[in-house]
C-alpha positions in Angstrom: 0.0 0.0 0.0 1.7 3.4 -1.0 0.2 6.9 0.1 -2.0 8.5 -2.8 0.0 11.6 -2.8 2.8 12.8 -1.0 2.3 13.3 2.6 3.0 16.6 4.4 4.9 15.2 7.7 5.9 16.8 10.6 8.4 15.7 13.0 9.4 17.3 16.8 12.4 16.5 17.8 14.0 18.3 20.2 18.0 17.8 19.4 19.0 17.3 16.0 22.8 17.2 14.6 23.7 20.5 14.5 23.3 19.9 18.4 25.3 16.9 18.3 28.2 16.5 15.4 29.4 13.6 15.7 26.6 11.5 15.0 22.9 11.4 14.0 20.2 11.7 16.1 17.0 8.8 15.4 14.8 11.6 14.4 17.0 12.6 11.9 17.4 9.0 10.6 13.8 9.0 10.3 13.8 12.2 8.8 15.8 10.9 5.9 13.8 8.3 5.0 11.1 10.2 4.7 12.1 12.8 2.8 13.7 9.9 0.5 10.2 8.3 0.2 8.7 11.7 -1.8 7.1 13.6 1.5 7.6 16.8 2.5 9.5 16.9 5.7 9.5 19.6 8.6 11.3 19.2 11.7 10.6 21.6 14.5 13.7 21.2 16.8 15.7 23.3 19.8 17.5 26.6 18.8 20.8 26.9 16.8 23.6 25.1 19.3 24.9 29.3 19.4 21.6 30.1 19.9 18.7 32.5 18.1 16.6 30.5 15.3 16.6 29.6 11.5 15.1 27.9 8.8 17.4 25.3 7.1 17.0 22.6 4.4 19.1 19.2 5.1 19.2 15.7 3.4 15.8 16.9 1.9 13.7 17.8 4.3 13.2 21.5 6.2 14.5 22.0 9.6 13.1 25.0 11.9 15.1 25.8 14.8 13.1 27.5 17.4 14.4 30.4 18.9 14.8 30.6 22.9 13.9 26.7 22.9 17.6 25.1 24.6 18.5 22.0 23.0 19.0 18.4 25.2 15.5 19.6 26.9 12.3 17.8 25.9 10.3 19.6 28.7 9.0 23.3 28.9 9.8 25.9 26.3 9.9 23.1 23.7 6.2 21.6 24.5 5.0 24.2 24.2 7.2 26.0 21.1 7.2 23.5 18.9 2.9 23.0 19.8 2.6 26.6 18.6 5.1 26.5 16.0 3.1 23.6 14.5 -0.4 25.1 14.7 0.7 28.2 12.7 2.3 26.0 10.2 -0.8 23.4 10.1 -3.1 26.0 9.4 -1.3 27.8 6.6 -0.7 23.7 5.0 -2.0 20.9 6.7 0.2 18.4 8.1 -0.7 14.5 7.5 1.1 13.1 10.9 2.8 14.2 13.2 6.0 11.9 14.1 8.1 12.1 17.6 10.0 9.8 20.1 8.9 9.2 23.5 8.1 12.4 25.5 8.5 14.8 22.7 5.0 14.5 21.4 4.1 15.9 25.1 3.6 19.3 24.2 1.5 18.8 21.0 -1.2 16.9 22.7 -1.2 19.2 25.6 -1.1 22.6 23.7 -1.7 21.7 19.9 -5.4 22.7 19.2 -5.0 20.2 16.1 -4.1 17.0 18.6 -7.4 15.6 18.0 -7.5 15.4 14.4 -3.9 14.9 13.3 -2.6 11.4 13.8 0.8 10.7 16.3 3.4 8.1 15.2 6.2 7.6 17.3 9.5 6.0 16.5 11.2 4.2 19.4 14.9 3.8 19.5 15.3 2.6 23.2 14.3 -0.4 25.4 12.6 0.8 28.4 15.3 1.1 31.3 13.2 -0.3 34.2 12.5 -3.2 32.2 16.0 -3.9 30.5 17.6 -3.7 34.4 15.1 -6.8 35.4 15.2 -8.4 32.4 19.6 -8.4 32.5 19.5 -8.8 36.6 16.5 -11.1 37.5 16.5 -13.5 34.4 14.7 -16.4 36.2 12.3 -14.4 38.1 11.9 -11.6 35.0 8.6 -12.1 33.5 6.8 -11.8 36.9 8.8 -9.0 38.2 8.2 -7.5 34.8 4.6 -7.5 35.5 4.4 -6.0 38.9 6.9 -3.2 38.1 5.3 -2.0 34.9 2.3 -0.1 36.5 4.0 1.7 39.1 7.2 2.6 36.3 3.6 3.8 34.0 2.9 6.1 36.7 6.4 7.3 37.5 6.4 8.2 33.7 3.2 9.2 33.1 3.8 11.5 30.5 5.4 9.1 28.2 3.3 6.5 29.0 0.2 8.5 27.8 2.3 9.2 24.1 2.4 6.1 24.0 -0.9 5.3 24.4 -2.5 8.1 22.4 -0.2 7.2 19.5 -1.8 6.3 16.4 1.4 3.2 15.7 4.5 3.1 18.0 7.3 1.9 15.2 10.6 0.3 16.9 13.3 -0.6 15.4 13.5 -4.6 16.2 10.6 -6.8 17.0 12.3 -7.0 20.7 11.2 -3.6 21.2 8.0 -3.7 19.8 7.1 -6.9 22.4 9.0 -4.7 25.0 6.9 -1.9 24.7 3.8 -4.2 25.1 5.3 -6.0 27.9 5.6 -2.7 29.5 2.4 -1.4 29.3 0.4 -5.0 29.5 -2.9 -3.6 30.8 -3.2 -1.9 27.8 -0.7 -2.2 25.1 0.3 0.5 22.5 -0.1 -0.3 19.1 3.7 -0.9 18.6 5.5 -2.4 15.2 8.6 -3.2 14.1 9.9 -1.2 11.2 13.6 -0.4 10.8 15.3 2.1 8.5 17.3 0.6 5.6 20.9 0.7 5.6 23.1 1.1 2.8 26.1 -0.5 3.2 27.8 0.9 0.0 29.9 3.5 1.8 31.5 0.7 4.5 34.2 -1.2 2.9 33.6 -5.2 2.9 37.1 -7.0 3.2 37.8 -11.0 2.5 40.7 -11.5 4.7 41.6 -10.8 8.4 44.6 -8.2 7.5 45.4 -5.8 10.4 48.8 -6.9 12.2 49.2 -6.7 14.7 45.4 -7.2 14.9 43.3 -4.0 16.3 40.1 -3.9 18.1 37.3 -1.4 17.9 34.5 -0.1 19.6 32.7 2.9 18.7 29.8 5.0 20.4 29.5 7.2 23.9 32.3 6.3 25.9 30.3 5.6 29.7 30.6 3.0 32.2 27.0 1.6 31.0 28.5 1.1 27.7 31.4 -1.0 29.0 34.1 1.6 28.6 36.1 0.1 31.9 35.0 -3.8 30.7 36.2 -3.7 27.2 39.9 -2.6 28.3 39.9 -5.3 31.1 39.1 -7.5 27.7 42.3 -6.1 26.2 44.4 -7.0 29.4 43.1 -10.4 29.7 44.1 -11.5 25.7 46.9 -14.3 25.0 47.2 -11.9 21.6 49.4 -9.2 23.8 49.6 -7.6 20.4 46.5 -6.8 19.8 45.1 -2.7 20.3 41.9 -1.3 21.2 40.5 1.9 19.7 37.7 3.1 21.7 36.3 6.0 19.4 33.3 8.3 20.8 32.6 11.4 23.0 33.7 10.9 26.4 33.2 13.6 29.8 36.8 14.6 30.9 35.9 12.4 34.0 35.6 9.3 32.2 38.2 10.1 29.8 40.5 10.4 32.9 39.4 7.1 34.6 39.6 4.9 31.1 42.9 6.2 30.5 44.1 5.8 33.8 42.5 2.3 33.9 44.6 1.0 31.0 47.8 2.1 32.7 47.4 0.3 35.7 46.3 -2.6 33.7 49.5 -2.6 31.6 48.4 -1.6 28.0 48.1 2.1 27.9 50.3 1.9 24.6 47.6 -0.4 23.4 44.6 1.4 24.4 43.1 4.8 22.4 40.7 6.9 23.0 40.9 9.5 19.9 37.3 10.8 20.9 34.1 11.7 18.7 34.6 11.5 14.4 32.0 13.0 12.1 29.7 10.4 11.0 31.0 10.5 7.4 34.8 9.3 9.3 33.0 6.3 10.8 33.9 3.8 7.6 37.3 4.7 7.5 38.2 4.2 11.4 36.0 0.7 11.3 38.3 -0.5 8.0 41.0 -3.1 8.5 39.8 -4.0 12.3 39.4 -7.4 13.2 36.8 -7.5 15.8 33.9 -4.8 16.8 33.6 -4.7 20.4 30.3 -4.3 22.2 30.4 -4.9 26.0 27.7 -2.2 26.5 24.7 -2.6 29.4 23.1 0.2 28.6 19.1 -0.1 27.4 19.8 -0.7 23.2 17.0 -0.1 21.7 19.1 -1.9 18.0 22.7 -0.1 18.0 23.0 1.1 14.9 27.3 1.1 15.5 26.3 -2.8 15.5 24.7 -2.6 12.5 27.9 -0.2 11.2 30.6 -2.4 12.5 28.7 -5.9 10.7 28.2 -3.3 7.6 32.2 -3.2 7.7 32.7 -7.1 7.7 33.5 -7.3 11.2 32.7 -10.1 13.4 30.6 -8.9 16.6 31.6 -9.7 20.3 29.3 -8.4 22.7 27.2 -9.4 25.9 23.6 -10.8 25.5 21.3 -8.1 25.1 17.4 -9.0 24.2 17.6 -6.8 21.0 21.1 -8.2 19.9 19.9 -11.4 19.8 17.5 -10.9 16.3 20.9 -9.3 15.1 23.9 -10.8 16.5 23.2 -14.7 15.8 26.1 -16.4 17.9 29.0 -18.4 16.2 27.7 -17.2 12.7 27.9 -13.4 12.7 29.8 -13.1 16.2 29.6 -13.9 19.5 26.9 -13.5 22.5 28.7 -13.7 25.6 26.8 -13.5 29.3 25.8 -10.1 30.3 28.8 -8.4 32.8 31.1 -11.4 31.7 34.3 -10.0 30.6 36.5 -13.0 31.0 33.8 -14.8 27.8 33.9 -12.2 26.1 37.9 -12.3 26.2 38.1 -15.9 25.4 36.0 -14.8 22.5 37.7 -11.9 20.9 41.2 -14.8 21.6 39.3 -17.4 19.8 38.7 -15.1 16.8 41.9 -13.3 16.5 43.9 -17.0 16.5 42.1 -18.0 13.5 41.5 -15.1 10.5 39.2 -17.7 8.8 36.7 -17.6 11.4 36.9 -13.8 11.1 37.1 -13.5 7.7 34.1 -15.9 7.6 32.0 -14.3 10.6 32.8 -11.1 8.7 30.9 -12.0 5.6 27.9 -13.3 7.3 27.6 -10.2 9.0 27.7 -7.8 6.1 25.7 -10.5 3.9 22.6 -9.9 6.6 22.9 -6.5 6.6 22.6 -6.4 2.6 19.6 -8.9 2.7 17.6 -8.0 5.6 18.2 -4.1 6.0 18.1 -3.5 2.3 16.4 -0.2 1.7 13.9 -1.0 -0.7 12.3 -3.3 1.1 12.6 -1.2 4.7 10.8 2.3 2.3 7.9 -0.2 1.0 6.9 -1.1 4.7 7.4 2.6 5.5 5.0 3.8 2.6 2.2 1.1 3.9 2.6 2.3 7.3 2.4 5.7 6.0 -0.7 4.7 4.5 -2.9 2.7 6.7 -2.2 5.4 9.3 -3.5 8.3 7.0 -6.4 5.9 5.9 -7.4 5.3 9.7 -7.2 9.1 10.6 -9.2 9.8 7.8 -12.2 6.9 8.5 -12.5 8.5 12.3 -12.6 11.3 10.9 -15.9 10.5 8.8 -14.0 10.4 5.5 
C-alpha cells in the first residue's frame, strides 16, 4: 500500500545534529527516510547550538530551529514552542502526521489545538530502562517482576506513557522492542511495530581477509561505564594476543576520559589502548576498515545499535554481551559472538578465539555484512514505510468520517 499523494509530515524533535556533530540523532534518521520516500518533511527542533533560530534545508527535508527553545530539553519551552510553532504552520498547509519519540510529542497533545484530528506516530529507538535492568539482573524471576513493576514505572512516567498510548502506531526498530513496549504497558498495550530504517552498506568497505597486524580492536559510540568503557579494556588485558590494540572511538566527559585512560595504565596496555574521541559520522567507515573485531560490551538499554549494525556493515565479526535486541541481530557463532551479560573473561576468550584464527573472522565477517545487505536492504525497509504511511492516513481519515 503506497500513500495517494505525498504526505506533508511533521516531525518534533527536540535535538538534532547540529546539536550533536558527531553523529545522527534517530529523528533525523527518520527524517531521511522520509524525505527519500517523496514527502515533504519539517522538523521543528531546539535553537541553533549558538543560539537564536533559523530555517534550514538538510538531506531533503526542512528544519526550523526554534528560537529561545535550549536544546538536550524535551520539557517546557519546547512543548509548548514547537505545539505553537506547529499550529501556525498546520493551518497555513496541513500536516498528515505528526512523528516524535517518546516524551517529545508531550507538548502537542497538551497545547496543539489540532491534537485531536492529526494522527501521532512515534519512532522508538530505546528499550525501556526499568524493564531492560530486570530483564539483564532477575533473568529467572523476569517475567513476573516485569509484570508488577510495569504499573507503578507507567505512573512514574506518566507523560510518556500516555504518548504512548495516544499514538496512532508506536514503530521500533527490532521486533524485541516492539514486544517490550507491550510487555511494559500489558494492561493496555500500544499499538507498537517493528519497522527499521534501511541501511546502505555501499559506503563501509567489505574485506575477504583478516589483515590488520598486529590485529586491532574497535568499539565505537559514547564512551560511559554503561556502555562497558572500563570492561572492554579489562578485555584487552586479559588476551593471549598481547599484540592486539583497542580503539575506543566516541565522545567521552573529561571524567571518564581520565578514569579509562588511567585504567589502562594500571592494567599494563596504555600503549595499546586509544581513546581518539568523537569523528564526524562520514569518518566512521574509515576508522572501522581493517579491524578485526567490533567490540560491544555495552549494558546500557539498546533499543538496535545502529554502531552494531555499522561495524557488521564493515565485515567485522561482533563480540558483545547478550542483550534481548542483539539477539535478532547478533546470531552467535555465525555473525559473532553473544557472551553473558557483565562477563568479561567470555567475552575475552572470544575476541582470543577469533583473532587466533583469521578464517573464522574472515568468515563471521561476511555473514555479517551479507545480513545486513539482505535484511536491511532499503527497498524493502521504504515499502513497509509507505504502507505504514498509508494505513495510518487511511485510519485518521475513516475516524474522521472520510
Amino acid at each position: 500500500m503506497i500513500p495517494e499523494r505525498p504526505l506533508r509530515l511533521c516531525i518534533l524533535a527536540p535535538v538534532m545534529r547540529r546539536h550533536r556533530g558527531y553523529f545522527t540523532p534517530h529523528s533525523g534518521l527518520v527524517a531521511r527516510v522520509l524525505a527519500d520516500l517523496g514527502h515533504e518533511v519539517v522538523v521543528l527542533t531546539a535553537d541553533l547550538p549558538e543560539g537564536g533560530g533559523a530555517v534550514e534545508r538538510e538531506n531533503g527535508y526542512e528544519v526550523r530551529y526554534l528560537a529561545g527553545t535550549p536544546a538536550e530539553k524535551k520539557g517546557g519551552p519546547f512543548w509548548k514552542d514547537s505545539a505553537l510553532a506547529f499550529d501556525r504552520l498546520h493551518a497555513d498547509r496541513p500536516f498528515d502526521i505528526v512523528f516524535g519519540r517518546g516524551v517529545a510529542t508531550w507538548g502537542f497533545f497538551r497545547h496543539s489545538r489540532f491534537a485531536k484530528t492529526v494522527p501521532v506516530v512515534l519512532h522508538e529507538g530505546t528499550y525501556p530502562r526499568w524493564l531492560h535492568q530486570i530483564e539483564t539482573r532477575a533473568v529467572a524471576l523476569a517475567p513476573l517482576l516485569a509484570r508488577l513493576a510495569a504499573p507503578l514505572f507507567a505512573l512514574k512516567n506518566r507523560k510518556t506513557h500516555a504518548c504512548l498510548q495516544r499514538a496512532s502506531r508506536v514503530v521500533c526498530i527490532t521486533p524485541e522492542l516492539a514486544a517490550a513496549h507491550r510487555r511494559a504497558a500489558w494492561w493496555h498495550p500500544p499499538h507498537s511495530v517493528a519497522l527499521t530504517y534501511g541501511f546502505d552498506t555501499s559506503r563501509y568497505y567489505h574485506k575477504d581477509a583478516f589483515e590488520t597486524v598486529p590485529p586491532r580492536l574497535v568499539s565505537l559510540g559514547r564512551l560511559a561505564w554503561d556502555k562497558g568503557v572500563l570492561r572492554m579494556i579489562d578485555v584487552l588485558a586479559g588476551l593471549k594476543h598481547k599484540t592486539a590494540t583497542l580503539e575506543a572511538i566516541g565522545p567521552a566527559s573529561p571524567k571518564v576520559r581520565k578514569t579509562v585512560l588511567t585504567h589502562a595504565a594500571k592494567l599494563g596496555v596504555g600503549a595499546r589502548y586509544s581513546a581518539p574521541g568523537a569523528v564526524q559520522h562520514e569518518q566512521v567507515p574509515d576508522r572501522l576498515a581493517g579491524a578485526a573485531v567490533f567490540l560491544f560490551p555495552s549494558t546500557h538499554a539498546e533499543g538496535l545499535g545502529k554502531v552494531v549494525l555499522e561495524a557488521m556493515a564493515s565485515s567485522l565479526p561482533v563480540v558483545a554481551y547478550r542483550l534481548p535486541v542483539l539477539e535478532g541481530l547478533v546470531e552467535d557463532g555465525v555473525t559473532g559472538f553473544l557472551v553473558p551479560i557483565r562477563n568479561a573473561t567470555a567475552m575475552t576468550e572470544r575476541v582470543d578465539q577469533l583473532l587466533a584464527d583469521p578464517a573464522l573472522v574472515a568468515r563471521m565477517g561476511a555473514a555479517a555484512r551479507r545480513k545486513i545487505e539482505i535484511e536491511f536492504t532499503p527497498e524493502a525497509i521504504n515499502a513497509q514505510w509507505q504502507a505504514l504511511l498509508a494505513e495510518v492516513v487511511a485510519e485518521a481519515t475513516s475516524l474522521q468520517g472520510g
